[in-house]
OpenMM code with the backbone's topology and positions (N, CA, C; nanometers):
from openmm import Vec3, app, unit

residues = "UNK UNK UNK UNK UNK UNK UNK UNK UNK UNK UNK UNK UNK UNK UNK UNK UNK UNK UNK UNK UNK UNK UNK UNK UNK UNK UNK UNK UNK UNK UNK UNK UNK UNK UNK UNK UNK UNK UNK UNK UNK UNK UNK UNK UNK UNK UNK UNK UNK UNK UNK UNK UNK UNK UNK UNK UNK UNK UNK UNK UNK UNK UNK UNK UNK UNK UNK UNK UNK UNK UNK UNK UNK UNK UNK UNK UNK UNK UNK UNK UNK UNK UNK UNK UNK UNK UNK UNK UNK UNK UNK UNK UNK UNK UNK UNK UNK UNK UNK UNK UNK UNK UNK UNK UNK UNK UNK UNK UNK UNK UNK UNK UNK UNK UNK UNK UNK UNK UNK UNK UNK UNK UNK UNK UNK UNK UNK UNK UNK UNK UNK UNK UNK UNK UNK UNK UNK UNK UNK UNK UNK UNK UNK UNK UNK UNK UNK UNK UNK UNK UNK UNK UNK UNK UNK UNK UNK UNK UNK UNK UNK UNK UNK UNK UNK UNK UNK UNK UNK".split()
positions = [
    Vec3(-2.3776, 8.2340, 15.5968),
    Vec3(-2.2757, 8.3334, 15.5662),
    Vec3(-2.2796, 8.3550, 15.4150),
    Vec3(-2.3018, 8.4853, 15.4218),
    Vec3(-2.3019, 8.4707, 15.2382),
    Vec3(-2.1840, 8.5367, 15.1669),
    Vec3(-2.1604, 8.5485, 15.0266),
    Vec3(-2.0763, 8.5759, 14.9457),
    Vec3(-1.9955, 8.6955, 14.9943),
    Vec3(-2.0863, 8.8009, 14.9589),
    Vec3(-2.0372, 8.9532, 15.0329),
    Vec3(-1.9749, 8.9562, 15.1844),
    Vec3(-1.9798, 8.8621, 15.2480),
    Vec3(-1.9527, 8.8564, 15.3688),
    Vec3(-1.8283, 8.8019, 15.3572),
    Vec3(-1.8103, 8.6873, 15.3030),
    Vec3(-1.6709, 8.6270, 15.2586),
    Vec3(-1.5489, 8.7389, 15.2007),
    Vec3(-1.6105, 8.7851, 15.1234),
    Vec3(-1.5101, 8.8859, 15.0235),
    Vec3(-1.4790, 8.9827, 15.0813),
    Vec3(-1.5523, 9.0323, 15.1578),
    Vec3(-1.5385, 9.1288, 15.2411),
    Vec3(-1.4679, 9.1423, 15.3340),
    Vec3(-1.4224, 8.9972, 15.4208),
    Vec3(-1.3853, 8.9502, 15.5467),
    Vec3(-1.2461, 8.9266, 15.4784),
    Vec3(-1.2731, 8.8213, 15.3355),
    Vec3(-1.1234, 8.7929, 15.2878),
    Vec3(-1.0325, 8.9400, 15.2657),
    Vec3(-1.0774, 9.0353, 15.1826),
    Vec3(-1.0307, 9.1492, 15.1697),
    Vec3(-0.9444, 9.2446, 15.2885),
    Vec3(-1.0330, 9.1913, 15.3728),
    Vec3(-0.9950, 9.2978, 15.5133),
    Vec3(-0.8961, 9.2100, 15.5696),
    Vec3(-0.8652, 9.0592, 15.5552),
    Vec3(-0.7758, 8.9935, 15.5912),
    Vec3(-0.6369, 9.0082, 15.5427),
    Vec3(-0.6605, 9.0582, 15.4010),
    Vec3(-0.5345, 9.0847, 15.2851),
    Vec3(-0.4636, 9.1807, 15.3611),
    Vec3(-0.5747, 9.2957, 15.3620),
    Vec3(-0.5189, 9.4460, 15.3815),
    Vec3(-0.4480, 9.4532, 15.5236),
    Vec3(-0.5605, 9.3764, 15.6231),
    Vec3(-0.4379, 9.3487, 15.7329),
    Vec3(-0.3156, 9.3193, 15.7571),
    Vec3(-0.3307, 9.2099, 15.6773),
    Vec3(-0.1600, 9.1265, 15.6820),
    Vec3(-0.0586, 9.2073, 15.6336),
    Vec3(-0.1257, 9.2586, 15.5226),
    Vec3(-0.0255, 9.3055, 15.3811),
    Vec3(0.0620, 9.4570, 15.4442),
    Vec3(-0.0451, 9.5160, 15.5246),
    Vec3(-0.0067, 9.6128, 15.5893),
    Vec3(0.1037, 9.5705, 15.7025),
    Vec3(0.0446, 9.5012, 15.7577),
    Vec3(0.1416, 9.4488, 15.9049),
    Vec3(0.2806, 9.3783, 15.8541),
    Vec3(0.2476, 9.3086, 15.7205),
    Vec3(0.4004, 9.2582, 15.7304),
    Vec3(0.4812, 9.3972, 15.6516),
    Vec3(0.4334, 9.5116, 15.5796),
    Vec3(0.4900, 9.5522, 15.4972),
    Vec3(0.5447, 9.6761, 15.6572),
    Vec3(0.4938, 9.6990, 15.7617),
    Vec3(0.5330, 9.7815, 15.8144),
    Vec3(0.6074, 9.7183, 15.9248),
    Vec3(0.6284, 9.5822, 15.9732),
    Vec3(0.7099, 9.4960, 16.0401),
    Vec3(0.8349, 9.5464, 15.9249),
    Vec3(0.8676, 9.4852, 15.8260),
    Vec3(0.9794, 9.5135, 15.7332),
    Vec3(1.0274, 9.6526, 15.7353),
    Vec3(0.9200, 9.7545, 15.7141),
    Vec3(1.0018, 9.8819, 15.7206),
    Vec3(1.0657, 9.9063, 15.8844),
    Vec3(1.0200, 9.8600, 15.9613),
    Vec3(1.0518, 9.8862, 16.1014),
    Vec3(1.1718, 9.8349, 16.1136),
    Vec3(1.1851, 9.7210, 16.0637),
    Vec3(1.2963, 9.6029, 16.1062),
    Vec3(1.4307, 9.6658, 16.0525),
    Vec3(1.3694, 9.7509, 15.9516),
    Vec3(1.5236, 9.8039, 15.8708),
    Vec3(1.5508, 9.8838, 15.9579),
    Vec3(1.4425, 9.9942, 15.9435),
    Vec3(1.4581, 10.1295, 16.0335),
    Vec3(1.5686, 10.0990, 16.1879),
    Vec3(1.5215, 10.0320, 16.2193),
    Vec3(1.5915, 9.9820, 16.3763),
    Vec3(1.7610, 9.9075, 16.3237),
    Vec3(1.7938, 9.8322, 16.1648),
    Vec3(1.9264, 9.8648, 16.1247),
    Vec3(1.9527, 9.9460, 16.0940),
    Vec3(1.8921, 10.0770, 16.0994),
    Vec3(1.9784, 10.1633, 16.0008),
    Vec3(2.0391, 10.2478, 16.1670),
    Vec3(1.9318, 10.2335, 16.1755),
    Vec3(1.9795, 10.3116, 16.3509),
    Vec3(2.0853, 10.2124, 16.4413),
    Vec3(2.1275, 10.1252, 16.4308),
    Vec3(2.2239, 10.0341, 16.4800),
    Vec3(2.3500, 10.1298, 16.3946),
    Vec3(2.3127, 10.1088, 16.2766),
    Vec3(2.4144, 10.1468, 16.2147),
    Vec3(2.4957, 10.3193, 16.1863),
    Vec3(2.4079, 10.4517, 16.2604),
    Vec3(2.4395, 10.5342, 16.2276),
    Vec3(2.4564, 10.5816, 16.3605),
    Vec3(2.5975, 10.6171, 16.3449),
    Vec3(2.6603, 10.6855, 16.4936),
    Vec3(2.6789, 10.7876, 16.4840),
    Vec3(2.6666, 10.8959, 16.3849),
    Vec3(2.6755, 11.0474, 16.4032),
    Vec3(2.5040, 11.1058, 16.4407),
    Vec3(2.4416, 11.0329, 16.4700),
    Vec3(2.2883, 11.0741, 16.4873),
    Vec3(2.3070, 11.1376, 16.6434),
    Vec3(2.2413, 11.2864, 16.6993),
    Vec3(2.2209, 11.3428, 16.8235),
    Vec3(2.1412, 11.2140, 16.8937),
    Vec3(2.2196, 11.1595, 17.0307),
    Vec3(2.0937, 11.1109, 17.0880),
    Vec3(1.9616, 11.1362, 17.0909),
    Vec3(1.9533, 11.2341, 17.1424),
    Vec3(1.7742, 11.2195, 17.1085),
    Vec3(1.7074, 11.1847, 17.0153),
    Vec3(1.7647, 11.2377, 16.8934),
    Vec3(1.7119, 11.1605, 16.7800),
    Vec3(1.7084, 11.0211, 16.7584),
    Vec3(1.7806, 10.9659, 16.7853),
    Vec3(1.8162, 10.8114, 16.8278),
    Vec3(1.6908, 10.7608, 16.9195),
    Vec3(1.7207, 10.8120, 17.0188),
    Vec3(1.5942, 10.8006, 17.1336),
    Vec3(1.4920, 10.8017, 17.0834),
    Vec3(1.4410, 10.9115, 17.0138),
    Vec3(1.3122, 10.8702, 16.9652),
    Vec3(1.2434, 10.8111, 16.8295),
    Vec3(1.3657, 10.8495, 16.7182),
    Vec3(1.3415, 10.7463, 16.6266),
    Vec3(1.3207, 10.5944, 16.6558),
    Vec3(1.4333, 10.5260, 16.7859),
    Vec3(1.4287, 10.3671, 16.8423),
    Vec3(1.2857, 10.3741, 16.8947),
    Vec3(1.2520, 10.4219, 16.9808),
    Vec3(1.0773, 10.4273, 17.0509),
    Vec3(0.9711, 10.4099, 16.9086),
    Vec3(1.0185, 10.4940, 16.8441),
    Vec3(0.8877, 10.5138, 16.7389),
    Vec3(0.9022, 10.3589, 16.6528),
    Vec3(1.0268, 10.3150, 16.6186),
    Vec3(1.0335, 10.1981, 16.5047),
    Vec3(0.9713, 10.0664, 16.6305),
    Vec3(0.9883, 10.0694, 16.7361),
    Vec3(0.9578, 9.9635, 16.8225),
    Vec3(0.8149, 9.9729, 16.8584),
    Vec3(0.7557, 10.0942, 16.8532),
    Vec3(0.5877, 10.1053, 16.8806),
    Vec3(0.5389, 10.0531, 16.8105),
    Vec3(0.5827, 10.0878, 16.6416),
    Vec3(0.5352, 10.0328, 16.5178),
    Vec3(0.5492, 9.9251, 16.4956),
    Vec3(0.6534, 9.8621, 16.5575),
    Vec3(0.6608, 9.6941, 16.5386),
    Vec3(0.5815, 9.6459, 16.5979),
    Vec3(0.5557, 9.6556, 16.7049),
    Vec3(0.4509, 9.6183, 16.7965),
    Vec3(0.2825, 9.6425, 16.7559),
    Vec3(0.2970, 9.7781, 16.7024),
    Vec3(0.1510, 9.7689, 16.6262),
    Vec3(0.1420, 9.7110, 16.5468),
    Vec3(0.2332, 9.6805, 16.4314),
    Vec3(0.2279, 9.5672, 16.3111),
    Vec3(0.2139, 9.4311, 16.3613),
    Vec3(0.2911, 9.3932, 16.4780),
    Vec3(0.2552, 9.2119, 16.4896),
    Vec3(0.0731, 9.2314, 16.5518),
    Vec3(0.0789, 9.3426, 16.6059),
    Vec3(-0.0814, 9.3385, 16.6529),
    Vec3(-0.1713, 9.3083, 16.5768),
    Vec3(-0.1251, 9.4236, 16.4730),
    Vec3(-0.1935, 9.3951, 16.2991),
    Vec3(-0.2502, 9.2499, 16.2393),
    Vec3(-0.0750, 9.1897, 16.2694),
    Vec3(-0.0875, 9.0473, 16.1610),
    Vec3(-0.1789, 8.9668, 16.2934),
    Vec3(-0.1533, 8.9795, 16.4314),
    Vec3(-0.2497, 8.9003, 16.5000),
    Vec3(-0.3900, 8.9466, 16.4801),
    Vec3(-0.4657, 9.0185, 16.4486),
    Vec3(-0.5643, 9.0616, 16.4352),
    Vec3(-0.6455, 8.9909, 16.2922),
    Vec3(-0.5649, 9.0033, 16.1562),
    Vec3(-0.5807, 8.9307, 16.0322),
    Vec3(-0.5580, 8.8268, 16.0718),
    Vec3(-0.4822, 8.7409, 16.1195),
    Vec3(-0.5069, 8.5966, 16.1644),
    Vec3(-0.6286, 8.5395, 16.2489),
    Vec3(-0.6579, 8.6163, 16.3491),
    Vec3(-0.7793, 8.6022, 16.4140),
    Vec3(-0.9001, 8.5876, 16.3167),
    Vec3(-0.9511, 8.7128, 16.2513),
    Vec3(-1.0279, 8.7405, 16.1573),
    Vec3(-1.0381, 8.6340, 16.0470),
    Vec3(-0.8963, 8.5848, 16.0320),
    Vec3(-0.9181, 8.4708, 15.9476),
    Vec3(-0.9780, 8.3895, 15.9872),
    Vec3(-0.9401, 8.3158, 16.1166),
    Vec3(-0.9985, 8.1786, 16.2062),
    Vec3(-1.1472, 8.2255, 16.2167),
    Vec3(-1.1660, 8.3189, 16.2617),
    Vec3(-1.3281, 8.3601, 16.2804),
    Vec3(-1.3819, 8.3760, 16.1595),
    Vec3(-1.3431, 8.3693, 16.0274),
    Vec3(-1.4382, 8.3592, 15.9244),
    Vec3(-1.4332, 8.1930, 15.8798),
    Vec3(-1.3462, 8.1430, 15.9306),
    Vec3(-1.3350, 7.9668, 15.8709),
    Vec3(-1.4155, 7.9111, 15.9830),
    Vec3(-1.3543, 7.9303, 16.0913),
    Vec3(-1.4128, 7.8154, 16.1730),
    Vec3(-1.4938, 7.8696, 16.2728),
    Vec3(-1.5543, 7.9982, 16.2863),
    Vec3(-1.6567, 8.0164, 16.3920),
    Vec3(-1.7673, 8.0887, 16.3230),
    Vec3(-1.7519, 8.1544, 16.2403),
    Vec3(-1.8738, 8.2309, 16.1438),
    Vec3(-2.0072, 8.1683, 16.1280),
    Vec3(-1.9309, 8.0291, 16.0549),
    Vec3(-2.0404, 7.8869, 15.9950),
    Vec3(-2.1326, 7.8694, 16.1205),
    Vec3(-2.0673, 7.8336, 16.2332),
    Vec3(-2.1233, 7.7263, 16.3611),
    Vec3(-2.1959, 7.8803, 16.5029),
    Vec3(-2.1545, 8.0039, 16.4398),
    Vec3(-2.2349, 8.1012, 16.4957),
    Vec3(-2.3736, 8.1492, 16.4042),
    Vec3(-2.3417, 8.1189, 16.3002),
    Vec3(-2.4465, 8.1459, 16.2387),
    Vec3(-2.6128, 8.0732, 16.2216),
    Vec3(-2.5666, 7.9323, 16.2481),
    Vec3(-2.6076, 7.7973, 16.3344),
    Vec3(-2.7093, 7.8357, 16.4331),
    Vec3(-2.6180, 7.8426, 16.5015),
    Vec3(-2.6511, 7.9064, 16.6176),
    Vec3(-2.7514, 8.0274, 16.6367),
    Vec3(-2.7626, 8.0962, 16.5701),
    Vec3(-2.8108, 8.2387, 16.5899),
    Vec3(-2.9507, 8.2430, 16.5407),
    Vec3(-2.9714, 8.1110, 16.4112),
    Vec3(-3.0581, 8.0648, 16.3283),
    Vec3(-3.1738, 7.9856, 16.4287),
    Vec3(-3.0998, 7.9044, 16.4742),
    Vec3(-3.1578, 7.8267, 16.5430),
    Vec3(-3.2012, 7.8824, 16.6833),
    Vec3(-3.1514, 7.9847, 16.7340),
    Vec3(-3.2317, 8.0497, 16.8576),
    Vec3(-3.3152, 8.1475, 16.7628),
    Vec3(-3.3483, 8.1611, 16.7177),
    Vec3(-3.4311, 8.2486, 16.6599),
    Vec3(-3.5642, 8.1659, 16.5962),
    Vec3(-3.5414, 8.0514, 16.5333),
    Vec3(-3.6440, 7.9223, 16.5110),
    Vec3(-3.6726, 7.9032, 16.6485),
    Vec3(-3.6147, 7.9192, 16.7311),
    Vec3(-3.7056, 7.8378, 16.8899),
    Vec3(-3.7714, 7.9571, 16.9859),
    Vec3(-3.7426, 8.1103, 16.9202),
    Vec3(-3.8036, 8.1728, 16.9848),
    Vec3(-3.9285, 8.2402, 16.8870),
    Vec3(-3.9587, 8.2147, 16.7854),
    Vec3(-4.0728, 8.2482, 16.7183),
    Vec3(-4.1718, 8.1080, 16.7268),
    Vec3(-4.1190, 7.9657, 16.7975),
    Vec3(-4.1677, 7.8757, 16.8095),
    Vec3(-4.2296, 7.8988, 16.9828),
    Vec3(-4.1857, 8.0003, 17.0308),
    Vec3(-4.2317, 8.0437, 17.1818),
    Vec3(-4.1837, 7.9085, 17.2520),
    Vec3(-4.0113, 7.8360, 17.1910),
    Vec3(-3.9637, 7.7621, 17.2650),
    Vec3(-3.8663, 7.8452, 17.3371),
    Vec3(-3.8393, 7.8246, 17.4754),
    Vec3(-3.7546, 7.8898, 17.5666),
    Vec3(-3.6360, 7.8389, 17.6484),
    Vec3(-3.6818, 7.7318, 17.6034),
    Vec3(-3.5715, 7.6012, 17.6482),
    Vec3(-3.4229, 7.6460, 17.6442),
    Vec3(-3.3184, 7.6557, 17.7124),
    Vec3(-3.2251, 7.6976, 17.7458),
    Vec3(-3.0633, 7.6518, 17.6449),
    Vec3(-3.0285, 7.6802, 17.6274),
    Vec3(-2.9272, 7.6129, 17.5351),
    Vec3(-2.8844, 7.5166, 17.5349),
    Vec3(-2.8503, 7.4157, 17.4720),
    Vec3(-2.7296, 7.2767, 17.5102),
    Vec3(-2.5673, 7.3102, 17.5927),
    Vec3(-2.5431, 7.2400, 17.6591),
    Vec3(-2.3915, 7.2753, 17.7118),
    Vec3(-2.2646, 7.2967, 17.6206),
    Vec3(-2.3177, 7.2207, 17.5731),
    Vec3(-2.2503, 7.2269, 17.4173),
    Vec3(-2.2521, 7.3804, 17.3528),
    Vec3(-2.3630, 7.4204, 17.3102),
    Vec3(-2.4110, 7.5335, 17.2482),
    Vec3(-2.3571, 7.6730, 17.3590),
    Vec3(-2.3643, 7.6380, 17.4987),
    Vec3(-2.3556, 7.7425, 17.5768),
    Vec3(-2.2007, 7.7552, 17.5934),
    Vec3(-2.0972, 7.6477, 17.5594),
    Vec3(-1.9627, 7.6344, 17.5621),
    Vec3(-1.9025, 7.7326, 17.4753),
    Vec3(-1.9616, 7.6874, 17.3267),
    Vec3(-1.9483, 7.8365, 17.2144),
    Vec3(-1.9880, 7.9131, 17.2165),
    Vec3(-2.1005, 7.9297, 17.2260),
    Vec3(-2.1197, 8.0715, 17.2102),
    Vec3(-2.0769, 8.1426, 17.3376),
    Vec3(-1.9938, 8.1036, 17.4582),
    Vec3(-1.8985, 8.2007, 17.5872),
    Vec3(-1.7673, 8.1851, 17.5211),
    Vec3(-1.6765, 8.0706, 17.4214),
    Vec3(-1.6091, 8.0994, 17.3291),
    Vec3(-1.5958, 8.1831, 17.2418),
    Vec3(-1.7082, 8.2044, 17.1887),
    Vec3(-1.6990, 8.3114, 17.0367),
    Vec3(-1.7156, 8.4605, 17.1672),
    Vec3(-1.7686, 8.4863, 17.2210),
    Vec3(-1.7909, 8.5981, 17.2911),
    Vec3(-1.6359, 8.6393, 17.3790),
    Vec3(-1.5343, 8.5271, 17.4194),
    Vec3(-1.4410, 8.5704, 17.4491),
    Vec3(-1.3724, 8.5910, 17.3151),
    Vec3(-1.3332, 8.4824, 17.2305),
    Vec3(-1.3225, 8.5615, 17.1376),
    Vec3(-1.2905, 8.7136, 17.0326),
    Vec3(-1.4324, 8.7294, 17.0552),
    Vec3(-1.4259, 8.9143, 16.9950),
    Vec3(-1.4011, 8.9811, 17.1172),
    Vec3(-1.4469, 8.9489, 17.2222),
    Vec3(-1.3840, 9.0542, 17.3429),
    Vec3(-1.2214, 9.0472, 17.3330),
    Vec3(-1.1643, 8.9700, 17.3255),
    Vec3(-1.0200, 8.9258, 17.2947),
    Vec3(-0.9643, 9.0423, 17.1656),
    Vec3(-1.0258, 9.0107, 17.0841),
    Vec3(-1.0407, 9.0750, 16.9296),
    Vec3(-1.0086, 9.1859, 16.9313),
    Vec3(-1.1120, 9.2563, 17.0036),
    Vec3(-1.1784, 9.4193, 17.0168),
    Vec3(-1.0472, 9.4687, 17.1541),
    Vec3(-1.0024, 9.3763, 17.2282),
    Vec3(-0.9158, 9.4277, 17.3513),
    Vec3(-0.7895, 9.4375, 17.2311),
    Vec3(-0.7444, 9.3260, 17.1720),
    Vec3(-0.6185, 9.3753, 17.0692),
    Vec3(-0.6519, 9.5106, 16.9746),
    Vec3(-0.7637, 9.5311, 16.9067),
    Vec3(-0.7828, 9.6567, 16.8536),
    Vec3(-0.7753, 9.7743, 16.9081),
    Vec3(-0.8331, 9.7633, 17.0575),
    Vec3(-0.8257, 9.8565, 17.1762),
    Vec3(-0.6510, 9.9454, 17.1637),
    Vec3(-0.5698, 9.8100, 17.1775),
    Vec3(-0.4241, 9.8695, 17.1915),
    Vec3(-0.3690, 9.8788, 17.0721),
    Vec3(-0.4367, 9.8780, 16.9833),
    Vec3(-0.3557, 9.9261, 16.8500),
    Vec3(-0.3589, 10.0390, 16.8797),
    Vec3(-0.5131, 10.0990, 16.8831),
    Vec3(-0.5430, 10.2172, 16.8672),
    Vec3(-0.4535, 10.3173, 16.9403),
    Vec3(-0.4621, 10.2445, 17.0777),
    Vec3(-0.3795, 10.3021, 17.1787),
    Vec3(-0.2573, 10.3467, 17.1413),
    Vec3(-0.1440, 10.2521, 17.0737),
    Vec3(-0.0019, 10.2889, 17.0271),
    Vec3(-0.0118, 10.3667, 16.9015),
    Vec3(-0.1193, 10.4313, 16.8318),
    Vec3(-0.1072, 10.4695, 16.7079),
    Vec3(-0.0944, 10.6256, 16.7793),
    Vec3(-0.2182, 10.5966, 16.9142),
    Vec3(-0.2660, 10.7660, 16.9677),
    Vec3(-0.1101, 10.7673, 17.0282),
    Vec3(-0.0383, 10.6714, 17.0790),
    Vec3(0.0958, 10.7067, 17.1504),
    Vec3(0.1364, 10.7617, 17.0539),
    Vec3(0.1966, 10.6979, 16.9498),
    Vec3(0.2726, 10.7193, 16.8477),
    Vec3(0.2492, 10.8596, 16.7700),
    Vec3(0.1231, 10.9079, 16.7482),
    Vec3(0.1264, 11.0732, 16.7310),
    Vec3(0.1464, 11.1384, 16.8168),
    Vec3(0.1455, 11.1201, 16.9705),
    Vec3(0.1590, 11.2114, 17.0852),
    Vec3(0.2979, 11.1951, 17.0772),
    Vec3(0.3964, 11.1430, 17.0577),
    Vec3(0.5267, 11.0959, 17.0859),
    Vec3(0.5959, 11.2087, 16.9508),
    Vec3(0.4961, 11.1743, 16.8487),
    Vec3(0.5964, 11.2477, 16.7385),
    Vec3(0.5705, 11.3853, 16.7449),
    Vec3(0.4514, 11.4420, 16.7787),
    Vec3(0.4104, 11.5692, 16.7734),
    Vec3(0.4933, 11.6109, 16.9272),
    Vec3(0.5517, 11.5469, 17.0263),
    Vec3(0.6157, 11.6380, 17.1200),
    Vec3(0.7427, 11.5994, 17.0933),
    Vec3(0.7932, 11.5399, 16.9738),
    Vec3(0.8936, 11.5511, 16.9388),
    Vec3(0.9350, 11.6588, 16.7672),
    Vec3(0.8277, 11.6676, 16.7431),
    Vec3(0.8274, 11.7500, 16.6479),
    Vec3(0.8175, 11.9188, 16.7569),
    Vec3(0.7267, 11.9123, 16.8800),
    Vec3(0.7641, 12.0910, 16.9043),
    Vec3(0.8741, 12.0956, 16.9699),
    Vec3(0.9580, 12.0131, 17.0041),
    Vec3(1.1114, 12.0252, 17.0802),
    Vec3(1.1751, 12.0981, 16.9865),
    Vec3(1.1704, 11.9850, 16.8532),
    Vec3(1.2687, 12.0393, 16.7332),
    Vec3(1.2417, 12.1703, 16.7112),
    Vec3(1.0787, 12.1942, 16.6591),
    Vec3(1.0932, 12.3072, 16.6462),
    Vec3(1.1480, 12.4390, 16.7204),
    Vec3(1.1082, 12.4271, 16.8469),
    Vec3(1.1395, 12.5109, 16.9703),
    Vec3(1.3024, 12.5320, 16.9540),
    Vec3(1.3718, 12.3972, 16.9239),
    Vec3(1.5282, 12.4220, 16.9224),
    Vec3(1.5768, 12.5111, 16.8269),
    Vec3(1.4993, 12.4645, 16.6565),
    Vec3(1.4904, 12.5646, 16.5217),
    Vec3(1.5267, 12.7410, 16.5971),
    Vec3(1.3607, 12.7676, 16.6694),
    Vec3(1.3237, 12.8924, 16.7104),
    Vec3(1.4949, 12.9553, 16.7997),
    Vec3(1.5491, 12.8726, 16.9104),
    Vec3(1.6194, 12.9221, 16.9518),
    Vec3(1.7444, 12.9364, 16.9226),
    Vec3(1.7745, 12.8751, 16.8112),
    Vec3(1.9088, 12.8783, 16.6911),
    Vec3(1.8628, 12.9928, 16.6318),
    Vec3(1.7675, 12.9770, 16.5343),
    Vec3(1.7473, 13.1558, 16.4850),
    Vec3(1.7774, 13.2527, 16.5939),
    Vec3(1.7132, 13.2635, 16.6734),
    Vec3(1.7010, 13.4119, 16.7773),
    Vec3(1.8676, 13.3868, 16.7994),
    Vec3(1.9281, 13.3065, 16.8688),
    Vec3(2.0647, 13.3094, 16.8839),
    Vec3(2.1554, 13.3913, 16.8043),
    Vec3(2.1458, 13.3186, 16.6681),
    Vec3(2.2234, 13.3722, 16.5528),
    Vec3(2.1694, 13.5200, 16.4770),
    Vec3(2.0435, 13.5913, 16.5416),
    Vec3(2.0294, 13.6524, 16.5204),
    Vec3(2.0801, 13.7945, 16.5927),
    Vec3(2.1106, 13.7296, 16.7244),
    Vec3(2.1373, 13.8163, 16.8421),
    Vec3(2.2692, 13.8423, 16.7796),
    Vec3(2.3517, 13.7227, 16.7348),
    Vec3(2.5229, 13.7277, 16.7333),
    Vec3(2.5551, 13.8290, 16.6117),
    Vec3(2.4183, 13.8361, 16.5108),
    Vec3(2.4224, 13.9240, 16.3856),
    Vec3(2.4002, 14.0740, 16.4316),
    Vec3(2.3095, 14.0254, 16.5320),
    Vec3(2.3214, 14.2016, 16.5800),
    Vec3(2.4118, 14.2899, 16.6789),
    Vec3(2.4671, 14.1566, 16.7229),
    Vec3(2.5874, 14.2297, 16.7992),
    Vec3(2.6806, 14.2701, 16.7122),
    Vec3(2.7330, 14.1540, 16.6152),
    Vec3(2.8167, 14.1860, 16.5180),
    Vec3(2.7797, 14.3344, 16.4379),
    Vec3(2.6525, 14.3555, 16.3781),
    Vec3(2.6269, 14.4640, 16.3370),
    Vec3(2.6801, 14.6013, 16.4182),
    Vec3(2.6654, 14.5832, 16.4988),
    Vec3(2.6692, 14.7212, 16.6433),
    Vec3(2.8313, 14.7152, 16.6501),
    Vec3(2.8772, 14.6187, 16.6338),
    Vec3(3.0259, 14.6310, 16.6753),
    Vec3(3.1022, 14.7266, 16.5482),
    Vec3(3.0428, 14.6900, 16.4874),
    Vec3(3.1001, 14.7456, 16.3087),
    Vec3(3.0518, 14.8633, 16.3207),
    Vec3(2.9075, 14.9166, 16.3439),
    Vec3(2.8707, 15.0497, 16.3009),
    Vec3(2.9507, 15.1513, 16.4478),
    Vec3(2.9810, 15.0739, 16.5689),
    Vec3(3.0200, 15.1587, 16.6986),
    Vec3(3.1937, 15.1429, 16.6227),
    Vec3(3.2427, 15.0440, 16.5261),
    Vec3(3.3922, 15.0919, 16.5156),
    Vec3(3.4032, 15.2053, 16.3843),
    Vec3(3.3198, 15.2312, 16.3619),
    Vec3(3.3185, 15.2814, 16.2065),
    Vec3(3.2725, 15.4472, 16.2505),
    Vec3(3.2326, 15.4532, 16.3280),
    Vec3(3.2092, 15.6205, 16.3850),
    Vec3(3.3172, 15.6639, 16.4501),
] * unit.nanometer
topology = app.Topology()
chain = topology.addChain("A")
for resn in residues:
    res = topology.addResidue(resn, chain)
    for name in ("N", "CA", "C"):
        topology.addAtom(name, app.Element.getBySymbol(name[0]), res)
């Protein structure tokens, strides 16, 4: 495992965490502030609570993901790399000999592992794609509601208009 690999792995570990705890915290408020504000339209409520709880959920995903990443650069990186070295010395040696039980134990470990890994990344992704589908059909409601407040108040301006110009003749 070399240098660049370390720094690289450490880095992406930072940015994980740093992200996940900093958006656990904004969530955690978000969900007091909404405890705390009772003139809010339900719906808004409704879906502001959905959205701060998706995000919480994607953030602990987060920090589980940088924790993983951590363990897999300390303690499985070294002993896969081992590994990977050494089947590769026994197959340019045109040895074919089958793994140790030992050897075949980890490496179906490290392989559940990142399948594990890649299934938590799977559902990040998943709640992020929720989480824009959720806001964008909550963003065309609003708007749609915007649209039918104008036309409303526009109708009531033009009745009003007509009433004035039909009393004024």
């Amino acid at each position: 495992m070399g240098w660049t690999q370390i720094i690289y792995g450490v880095v992406l570990i930072l940015v994980l965490l740093f992200v996940a705890v900093l958006y656990t915290v904004r969530q955690v408020a978000a969900l007091r502030r909404l405890r705390a504000a009772e003139e809010m339209a339900l719906e808004e409520r409704a879906y502001l609570h959905g959205r701060a709880w998706r995000r919480l959920v994607t953030s602990l995903l987060l920090f589980l993901l940088g924790v993983m990443l951590a363990a897999a650069l300390v303690y499985l990186e070294a002993p896969a790399q081992r590994l990977a070295e050494e089947q590769a010395a026994k197959e340019q040696q045109g040895d074919t000999t089958p793994l140790a039980p030992e050897q075949r134990e980890f490496a179906r470990f490290y392989a559940w592992f990142w399948i594990f890994f890649l299934l938590i990344l799977m559902a990040v992704v998943f709640l992020a794609a929720l989480d824009y589908w959720a806001t964008r059909r909550y963003g065309i409601r609003q708007h749609r509601k915007i649209i039918d407040d104008r036309r409303a108040m526009i109708e009531r301006e033009v009745s009003r208009l007509r009433q004035e110009r039909n009393g004024l003749s």
